[in-house]
C-alpha positions in Angstrom: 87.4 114.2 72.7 84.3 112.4 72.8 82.6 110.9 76.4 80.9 107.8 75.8 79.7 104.6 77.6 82.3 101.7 77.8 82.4 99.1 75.1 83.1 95.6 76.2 86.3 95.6 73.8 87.9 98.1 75.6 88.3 96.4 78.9 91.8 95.8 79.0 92.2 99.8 78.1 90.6 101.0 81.4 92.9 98.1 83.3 95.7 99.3 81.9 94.7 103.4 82.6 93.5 102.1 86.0 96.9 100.6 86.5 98.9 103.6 85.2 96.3 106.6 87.0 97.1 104.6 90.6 101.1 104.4 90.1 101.0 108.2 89.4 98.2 109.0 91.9 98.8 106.8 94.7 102.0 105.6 94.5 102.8 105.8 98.4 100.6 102.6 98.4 103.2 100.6 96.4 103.5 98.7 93.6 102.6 95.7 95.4 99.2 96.9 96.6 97.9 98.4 93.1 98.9 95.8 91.2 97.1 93.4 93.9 93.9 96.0 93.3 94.0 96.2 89.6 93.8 92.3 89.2 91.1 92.7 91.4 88.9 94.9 90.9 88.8 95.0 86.9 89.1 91.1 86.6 87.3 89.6 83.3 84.7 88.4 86.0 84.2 91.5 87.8 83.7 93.1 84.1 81.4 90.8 83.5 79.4 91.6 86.6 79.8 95.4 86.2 78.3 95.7 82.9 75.1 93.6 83.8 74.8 95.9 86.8 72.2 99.0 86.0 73.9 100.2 89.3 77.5 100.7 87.9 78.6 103.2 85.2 81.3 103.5 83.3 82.2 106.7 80.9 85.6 106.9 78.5 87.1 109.5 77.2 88.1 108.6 74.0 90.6 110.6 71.2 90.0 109.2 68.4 90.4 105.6 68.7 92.0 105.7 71.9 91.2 105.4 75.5 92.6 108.1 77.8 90.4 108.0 80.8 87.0 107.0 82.2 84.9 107.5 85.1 83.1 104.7 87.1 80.2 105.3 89.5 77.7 103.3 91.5 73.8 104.6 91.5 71.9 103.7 94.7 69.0 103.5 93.8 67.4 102.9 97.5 69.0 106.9 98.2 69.1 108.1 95.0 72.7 109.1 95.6 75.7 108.5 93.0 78.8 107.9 93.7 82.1 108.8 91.9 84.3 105.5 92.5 87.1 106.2 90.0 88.0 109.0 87.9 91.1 108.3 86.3 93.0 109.9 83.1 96.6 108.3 82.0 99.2 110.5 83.3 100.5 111.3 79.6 96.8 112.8 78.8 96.5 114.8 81.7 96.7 118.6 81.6 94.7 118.8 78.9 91.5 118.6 80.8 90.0 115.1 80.1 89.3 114.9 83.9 86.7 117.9 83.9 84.8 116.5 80.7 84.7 113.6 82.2 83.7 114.5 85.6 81.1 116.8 84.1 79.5 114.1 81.8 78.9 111.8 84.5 77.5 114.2 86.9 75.0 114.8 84.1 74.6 111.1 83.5 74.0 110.7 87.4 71.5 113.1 88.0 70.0 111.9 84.8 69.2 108.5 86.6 67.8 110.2 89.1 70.4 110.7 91.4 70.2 114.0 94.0 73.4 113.4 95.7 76.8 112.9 94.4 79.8 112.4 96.2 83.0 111.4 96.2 86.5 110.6 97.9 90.2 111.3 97.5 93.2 109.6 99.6 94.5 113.0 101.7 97.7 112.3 100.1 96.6 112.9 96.6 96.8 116.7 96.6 96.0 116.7 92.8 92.8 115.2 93.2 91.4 116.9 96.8 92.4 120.0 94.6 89.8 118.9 91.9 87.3 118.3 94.0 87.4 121.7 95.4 87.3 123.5 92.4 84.2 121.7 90.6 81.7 122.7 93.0 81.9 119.9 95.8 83.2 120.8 99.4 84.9 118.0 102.1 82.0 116.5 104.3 84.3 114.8 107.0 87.4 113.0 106.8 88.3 109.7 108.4 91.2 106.5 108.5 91.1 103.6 106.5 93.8 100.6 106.5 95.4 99.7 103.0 97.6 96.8 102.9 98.1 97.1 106.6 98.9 100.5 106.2 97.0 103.5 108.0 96.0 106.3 105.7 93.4 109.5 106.0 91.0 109.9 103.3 88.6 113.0 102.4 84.8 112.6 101.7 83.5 115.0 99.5 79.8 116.2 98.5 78.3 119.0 96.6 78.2 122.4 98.1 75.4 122.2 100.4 74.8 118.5 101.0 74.0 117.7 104.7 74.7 114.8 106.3 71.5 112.8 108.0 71.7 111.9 111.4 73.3 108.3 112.0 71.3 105.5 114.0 71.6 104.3 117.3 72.2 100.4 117.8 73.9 98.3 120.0 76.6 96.1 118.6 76.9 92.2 119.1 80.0 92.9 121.8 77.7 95.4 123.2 79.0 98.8 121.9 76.6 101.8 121.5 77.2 102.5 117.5 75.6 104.1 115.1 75.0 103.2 111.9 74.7 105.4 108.6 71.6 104.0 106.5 71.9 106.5 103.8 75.2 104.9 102.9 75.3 101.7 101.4 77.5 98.8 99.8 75.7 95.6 97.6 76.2 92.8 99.0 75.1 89.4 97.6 72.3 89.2 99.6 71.4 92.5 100.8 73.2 95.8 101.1 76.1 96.7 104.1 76.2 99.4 105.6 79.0 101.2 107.7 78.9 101.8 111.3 80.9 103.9 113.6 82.0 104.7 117.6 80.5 108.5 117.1 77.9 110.7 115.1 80.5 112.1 113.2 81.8 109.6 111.3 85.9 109.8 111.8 85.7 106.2 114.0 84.7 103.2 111.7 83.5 100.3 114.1 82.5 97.8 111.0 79.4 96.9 108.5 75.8 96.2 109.0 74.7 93.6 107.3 70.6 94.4 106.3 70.2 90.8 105.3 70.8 89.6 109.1 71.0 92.9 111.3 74.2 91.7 112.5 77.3 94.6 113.3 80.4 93.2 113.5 81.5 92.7 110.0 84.7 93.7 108.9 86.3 94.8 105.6 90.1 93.7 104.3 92.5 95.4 102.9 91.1 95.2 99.0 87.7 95.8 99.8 85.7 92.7 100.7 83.2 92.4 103.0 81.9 89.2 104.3 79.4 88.6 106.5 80.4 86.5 109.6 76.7 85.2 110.3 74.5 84.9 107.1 77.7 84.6 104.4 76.3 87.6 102.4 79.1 89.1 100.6 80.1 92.3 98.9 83.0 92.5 95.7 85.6 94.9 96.2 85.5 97.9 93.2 87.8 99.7 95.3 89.4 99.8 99.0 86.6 101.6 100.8 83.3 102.0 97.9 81.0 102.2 100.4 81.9 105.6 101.7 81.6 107.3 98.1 
């Protein structure tokens, strides 16, 4: 098994395991809803944009000729934190632990770019993958709900054994709520990183997105991962439903 960077040619590989990993993985979302995601998020154009980016990483796992998993990751550089977006393996190479030499490569790659915080996240309903987490060295931060395709669903943020989490800021919101806003998280916009806000310090109540470009707070995110800016237009691509919280 070798762990390499991703070739341009093998694109439509890692759409097709992306497509294949999220059926098996996530299937209580519906076909509907990862098809919707796949043409999304690994779109010729989104490729395109991905592998100009010195802030997302991709790793495959390749036998022999063949694609049978990958990893992608976003660096943030203004943090040094990595995240862990996607680790997926296709469900007829699984069991033969692709996932761990994969997971282990890109932590290395990570902290090789400087990174001194990794972290990642698993929908609660994936036992297979909280179960990963767990037993590679990374414990559950917090938990909180996210909306999929209208749909309510818990997910589980996870972070190296040890990691603390910083103290969230204070700010009133345009409508006039106290929230607080995490600056050590963060999500690229087009013209300035987002950054997520919530009703309380510990994190469980998402209120919306601060938008650095205009300080406004009452941005919101859809159900495939865009963010939008209601006052200055600054934008941010979906790469999955909820990147920002990686």
């Amino acid at each position: 098994m070798e762990i390499r960077p991703l070739d341009a040619t093998e694109i439509d590989s890692v759409r097709r395991i992306a497509r294949e990993s999220l059926a098996a993985s996530y299937g209580v979302l519906g076909d509907e809803t990862i098809e919707t995601a796949i043409e999304e998020w690994y779109a010729a154009d989104a490729f395109d944009e991905y592998l100009a980016s010195d802030e997302m990483v991709f790793l495959v796992a390749a036998d022999e000729d063949d694609v049978v998993g990958f990893s992608q990751s976003h660096i943030v550089e203004t943090v040094d934190k990595g995240r862990i977006l996607w680790l997926h393996v296709a469900p007829e190479h699984r069991g033969r632990h692709i996932a761990t030499e994969l997971f282990d490569a890109t932590r290395e790659l990570l902290t090789e770019r400087g990174t001194e915080r990794i972290t990642g996240l698993v929908l609660a309903e994936n036992d297979e993958g909280n179960h990963f987490y767990t037993t590679h060295g990374f414990e559950k931060l917090y938990d909180r709900t996210i909306t999929i395709a209208g749909n309510v669903h818990v997910e589980n943020v996870y972070g190296e054994e040890g990691t603390e989490l910083g103290e969230l800021a204070p700010r009133t919101a345009t409508d006039g709520e106290q929230i607080y806003v995490d600056f050590e998280e963060s999500s690229r916009g087009s013209s300035g990183p987002f950054h997520p806000s919530y009703l309380e310090q510990d994190r469980t109540q998402l209120y919306g997105w601060y938008c650095s470009n205009c300080d406004t707070t009452d941005n919101a995110m859809d159900s495939m991962g865009h963010i939008k800016c209601n006052q200055c237009g600054n934008l941010r691509k979906a790469t999955r439903w909820d990147a920002a919280y990686l």
